[in-house]
C-alpha positions in Angstrom: 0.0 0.0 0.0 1.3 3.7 -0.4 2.6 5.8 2.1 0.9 8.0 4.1 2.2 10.5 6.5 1.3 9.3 10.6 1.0 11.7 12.6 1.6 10.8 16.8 -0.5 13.0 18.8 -1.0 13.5 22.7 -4.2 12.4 24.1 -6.4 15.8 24.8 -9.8 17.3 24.2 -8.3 18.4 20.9 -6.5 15.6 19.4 -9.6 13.8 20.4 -11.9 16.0 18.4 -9.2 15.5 15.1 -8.9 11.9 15.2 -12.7 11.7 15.2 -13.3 13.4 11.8 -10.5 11.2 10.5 -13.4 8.5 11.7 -16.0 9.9 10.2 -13.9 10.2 6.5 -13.6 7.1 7.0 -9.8 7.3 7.8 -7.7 5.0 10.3 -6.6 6.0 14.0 -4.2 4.1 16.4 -6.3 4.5 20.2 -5.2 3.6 23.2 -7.1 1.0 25.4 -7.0 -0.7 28.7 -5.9 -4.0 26.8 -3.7 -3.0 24.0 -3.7 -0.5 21.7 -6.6 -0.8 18.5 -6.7 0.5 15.1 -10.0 2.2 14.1 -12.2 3.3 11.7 -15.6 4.1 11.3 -18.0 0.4 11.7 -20.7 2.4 9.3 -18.7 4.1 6.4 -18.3 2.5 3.6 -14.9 0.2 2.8 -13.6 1.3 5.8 -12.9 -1.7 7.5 -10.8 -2.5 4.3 -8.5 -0.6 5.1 -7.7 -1.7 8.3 -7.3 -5.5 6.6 -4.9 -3.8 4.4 -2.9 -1.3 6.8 -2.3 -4.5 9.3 -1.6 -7.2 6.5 -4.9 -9.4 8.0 -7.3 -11.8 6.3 -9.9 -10.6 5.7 -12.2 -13.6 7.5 -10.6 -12.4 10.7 -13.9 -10.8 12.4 -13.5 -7.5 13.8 -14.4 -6.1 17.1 -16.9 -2.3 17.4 -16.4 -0.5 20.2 -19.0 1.4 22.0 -18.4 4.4 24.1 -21.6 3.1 26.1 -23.3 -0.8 26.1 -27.1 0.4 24.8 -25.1 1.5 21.4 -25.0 -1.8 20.5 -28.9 -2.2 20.3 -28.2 0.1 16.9 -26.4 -2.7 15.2 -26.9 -6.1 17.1 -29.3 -8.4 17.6 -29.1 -7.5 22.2 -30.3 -10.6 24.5 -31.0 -9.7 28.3 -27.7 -11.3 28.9 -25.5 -8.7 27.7 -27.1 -6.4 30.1 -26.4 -8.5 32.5 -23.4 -8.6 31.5 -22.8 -4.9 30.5 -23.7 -4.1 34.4 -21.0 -6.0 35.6 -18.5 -5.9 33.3 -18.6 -3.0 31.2 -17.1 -0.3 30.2 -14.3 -3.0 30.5 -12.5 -6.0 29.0 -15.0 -8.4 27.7 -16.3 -8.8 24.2 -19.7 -10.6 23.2 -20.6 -11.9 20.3 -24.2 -11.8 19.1 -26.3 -11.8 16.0 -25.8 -8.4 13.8 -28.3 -6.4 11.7 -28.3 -5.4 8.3 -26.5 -1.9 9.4 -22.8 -3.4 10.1 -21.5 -4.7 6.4 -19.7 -8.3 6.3 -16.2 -6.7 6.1 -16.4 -5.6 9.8 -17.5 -9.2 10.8 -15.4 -11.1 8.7 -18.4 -12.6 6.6 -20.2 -13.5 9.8 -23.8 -13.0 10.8 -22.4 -12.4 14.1 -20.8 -9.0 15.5 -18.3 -8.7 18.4 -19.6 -6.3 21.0 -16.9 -4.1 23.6 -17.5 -0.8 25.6 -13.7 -0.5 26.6 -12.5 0.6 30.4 -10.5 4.0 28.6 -11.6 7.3 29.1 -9.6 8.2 25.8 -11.3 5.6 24.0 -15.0 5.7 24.8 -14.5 9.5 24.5 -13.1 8.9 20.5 -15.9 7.0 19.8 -18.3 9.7 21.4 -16.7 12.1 19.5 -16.9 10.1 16.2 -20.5 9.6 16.3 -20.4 6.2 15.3 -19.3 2.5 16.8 -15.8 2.1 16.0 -14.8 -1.3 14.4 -11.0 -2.3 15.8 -8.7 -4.9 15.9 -5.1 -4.3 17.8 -3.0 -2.0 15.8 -0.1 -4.0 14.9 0.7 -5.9 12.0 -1.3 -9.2 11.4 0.6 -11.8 13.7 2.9 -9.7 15.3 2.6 -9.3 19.2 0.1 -6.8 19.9 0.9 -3.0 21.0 1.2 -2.0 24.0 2.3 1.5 23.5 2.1 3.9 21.2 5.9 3.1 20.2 4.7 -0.5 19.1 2.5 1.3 16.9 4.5 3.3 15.3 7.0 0.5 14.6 4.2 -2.0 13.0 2.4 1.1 11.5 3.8 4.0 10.4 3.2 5.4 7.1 0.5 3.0 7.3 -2.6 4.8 8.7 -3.2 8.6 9.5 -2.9 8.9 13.1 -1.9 7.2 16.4 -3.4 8.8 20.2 -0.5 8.2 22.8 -2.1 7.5 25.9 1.0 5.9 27.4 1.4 2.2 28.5 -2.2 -0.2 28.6 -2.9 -1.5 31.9 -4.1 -5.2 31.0 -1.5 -5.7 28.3 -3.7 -8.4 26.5 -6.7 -8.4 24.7 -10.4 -8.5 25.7 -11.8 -12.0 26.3 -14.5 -12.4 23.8 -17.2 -14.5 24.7 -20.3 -16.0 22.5 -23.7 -16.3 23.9 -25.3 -19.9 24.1 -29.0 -18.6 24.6 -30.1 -20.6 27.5 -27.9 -18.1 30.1 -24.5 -19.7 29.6 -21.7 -18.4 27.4 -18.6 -20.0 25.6 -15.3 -18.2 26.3 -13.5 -18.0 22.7 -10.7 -16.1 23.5 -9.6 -15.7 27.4 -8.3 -12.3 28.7 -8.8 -10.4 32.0 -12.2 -11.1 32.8 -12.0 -15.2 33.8 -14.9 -17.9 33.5 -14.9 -18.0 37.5 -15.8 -14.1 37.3 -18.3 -15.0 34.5 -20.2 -17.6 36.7 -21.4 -15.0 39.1 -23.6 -13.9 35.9 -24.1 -16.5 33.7 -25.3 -19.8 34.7 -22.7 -21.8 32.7 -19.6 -20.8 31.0 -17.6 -23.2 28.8 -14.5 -22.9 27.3 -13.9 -23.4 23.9 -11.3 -26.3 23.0 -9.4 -23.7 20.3 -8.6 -21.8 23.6 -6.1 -24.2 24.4 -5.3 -26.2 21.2 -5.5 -24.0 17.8 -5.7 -27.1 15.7 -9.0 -27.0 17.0 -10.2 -23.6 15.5 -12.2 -24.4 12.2 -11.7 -23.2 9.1 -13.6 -20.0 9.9 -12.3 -18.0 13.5 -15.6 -16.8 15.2 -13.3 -14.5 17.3 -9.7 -12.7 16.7 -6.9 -14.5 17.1 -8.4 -18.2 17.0 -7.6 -19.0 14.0 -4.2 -18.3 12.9 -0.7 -18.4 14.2 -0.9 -14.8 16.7 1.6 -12.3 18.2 4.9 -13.8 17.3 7.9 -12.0 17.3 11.1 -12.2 14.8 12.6 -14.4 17.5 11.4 -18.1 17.6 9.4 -18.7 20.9 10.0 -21.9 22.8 7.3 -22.5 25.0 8.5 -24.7 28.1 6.2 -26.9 30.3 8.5 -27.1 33.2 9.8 -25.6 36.7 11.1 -22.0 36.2 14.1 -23.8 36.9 14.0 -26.2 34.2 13.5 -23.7 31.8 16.4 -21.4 32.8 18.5 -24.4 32.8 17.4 -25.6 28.9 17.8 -21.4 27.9 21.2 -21.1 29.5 22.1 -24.4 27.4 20.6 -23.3 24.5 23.8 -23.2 21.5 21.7 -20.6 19.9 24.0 -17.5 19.4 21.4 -14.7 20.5 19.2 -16.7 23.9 17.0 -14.6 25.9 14.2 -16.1 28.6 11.3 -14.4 30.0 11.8 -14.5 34.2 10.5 -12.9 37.4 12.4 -9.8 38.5 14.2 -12.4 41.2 15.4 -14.3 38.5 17.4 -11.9 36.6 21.4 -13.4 37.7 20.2 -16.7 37.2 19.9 -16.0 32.6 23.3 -16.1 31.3 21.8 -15.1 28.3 19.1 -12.0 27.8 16.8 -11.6 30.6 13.5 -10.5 30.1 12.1 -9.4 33.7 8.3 -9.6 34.0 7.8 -8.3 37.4 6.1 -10.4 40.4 5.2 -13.5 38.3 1.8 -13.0 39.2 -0.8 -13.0 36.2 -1.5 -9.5 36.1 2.0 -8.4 36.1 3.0 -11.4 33.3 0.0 -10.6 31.3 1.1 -6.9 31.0 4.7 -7.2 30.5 4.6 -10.5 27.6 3.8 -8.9 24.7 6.2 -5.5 25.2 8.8 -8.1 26.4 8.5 -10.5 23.0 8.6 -7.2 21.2 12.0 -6.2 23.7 13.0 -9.5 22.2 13.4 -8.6 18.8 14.6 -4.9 19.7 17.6 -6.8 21.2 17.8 -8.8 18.1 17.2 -11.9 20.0 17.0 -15.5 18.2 15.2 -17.2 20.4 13.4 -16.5 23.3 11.8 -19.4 26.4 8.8 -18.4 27.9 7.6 -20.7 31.3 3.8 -22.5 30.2 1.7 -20.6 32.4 -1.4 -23.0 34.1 -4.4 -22.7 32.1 -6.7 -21.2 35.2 -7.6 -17.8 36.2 -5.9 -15.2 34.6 -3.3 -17.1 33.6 -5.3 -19.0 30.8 -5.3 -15.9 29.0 -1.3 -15.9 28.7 -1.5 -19.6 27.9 -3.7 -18.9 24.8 -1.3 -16.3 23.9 2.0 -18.0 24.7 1.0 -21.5 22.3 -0.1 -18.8 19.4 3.1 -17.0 19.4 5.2 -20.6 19.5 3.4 -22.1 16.7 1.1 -24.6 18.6 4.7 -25.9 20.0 5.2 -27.0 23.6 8.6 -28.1 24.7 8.9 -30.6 27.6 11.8 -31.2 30.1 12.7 -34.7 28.3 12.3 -33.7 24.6 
């Protein structure tokens, strides 16, 4: 595609106000968001949501997701069950997406052919107030290129992006760090988890009277040949540098990093870990989900800054919180688990 000149812009009341009538020409704008950063454009105008397929290199049956700067906006393009209001009240604004039936008003290049929509009223003052501004539901995937690890600041951006779209809001660093979980609806008051972020199925039982995870979660080979939600379907958020992910001790993974014969070895450890790498150590904080969950994709992307060749990464359990780093973790190493013994 042809060049365009970005420009980077401090969040403010003005900045705001100019990257919503790039919106409403139908033009493409970076936003920051309590998850990651996503790349928008107008759900309504026409071909739009084209160029968002072609600025991140996507396929085009990768649905998106519209953002609403409040829950009842959703009612203007979507097919709305009492659930999601019970869901809305809890969760929302927030990280959770939900996926229900659309109307004839969103066009099948937001949805990726779908008769479904993807639903999110995001927990970003800077992002519902974009959307307010706009005057229309914003359709938006993370703005990074298509299988990179997603952006987590405005620099990430800018390194995936630039010359790309027409404008990127810096509001600093996301708090989460990984994408919304996105949920689908199962009509009797349950709900299948498709993609796992921070809200978990235990905090989704208090609502719902069922919650099942879908088996593509945890296994991609299990996906389909059509994703129902981002980043089910194809190999997600890798880095240059080859990913091992290691089903071991923290220990046992050190040990197999500092072994590696690979020239350029880095391994993703808690901050008390740091003397123990003899190669590249990549500190993620406490070790606790939150802090791994925001620090893992900047710290793949540190990876490749350092020109790393390969990097380990510990297999997170697949509970709580922690299930959503799994589902990111076996994306970014190819489906690939490595085992002590292999």
């Amino acid at each position: 595609m042809s060049e365009k000149k970005t420009v980077v812009l401090p969040v403010s009341e003005d900045t705001i106000a100019y990257a919503a009538d790039i919106i409403r020409r139908g033009g493409l704008v970076a936003f920051p968001t309590e998850t990651v950063y996503g790349l928008g454009a107008s759900a309504y105008y026409p071909g739009a949501a084209k160029k968002i397929y072609e600025a991140k290199g996507r396929p085009s049956d990768n649905p998106l997701i519209v953002h609403v700067s409040d829950p009842r906006e959703a009612e203007d393009f979507a097919v709305v069950p009492d659930e999601f209001y019970r869901l809305a009240e809890r969760f929302m604004p927030g990280p959770l997406t939900v996926v229900m039936k659309k109307t004839e008003k969103i066009d099948p290049s937001v949805t990726g052919g779908l008769d479904t929509v993807a639903v999110r009223c995001p927990d970003h003052p800077a992002a519902r107030a974009l959307i307010k501004a706009s005057g229309c539901p914003i359709a938006a995937p993370s703005a990074n290129r298509s299988g990179s690890p997603s952006p987590t600041e405005a620099a990430h951006v800018i390194s995936d992006l630039d010359g790309r779209i027409d404008a990127i809001l810096d509001g600093g660093a996301c708090r989460v760090g990984v994408e919304s979980t996105v949920i689908s609806l199962d009509g009797d008051g349950g709900c299948t988890i498709l993609r796992p972020g921070d809200v978990t199925a235990d905090m989704l039982s208090e609502v719902m009277r069922s919650v099942t995870v879908a088996g593509a979660v945890t296994d991609p080979s299990l996906s389909g040949d059509r994703p129902l939600s981002p980043g089910m379907k194809y190999k997600h958020y890798s880095p240059r540098a080859e990913v091992i992910a290691y089903d071991g001790t923290l220990e046992e993974m050190i040990k197999a990093a500092n072994s590696d014969p690979t020239e350029r070895t880095g391994a993703i450890v808690p901050d008390g870990y740091a003397g123990k790498v003899n190669g590249t150590a990549l500190l993620s904080g406490d070790g606790g989900a939150d802090d791994s969950c925001h620090a893992f994709f900047a710290l793949l992307r540190r990876a490749d800054e350092l020109s790393l060749d390969r990097v380990y990464v510990r297999v997170p359990p697949k509970t709580g919180k922690f299930l959503a780093l799994y589902n990111r973790l076996i994306r970014a190493a190819g489906g690939r688990i490595t085992k002590p013994d292999n």
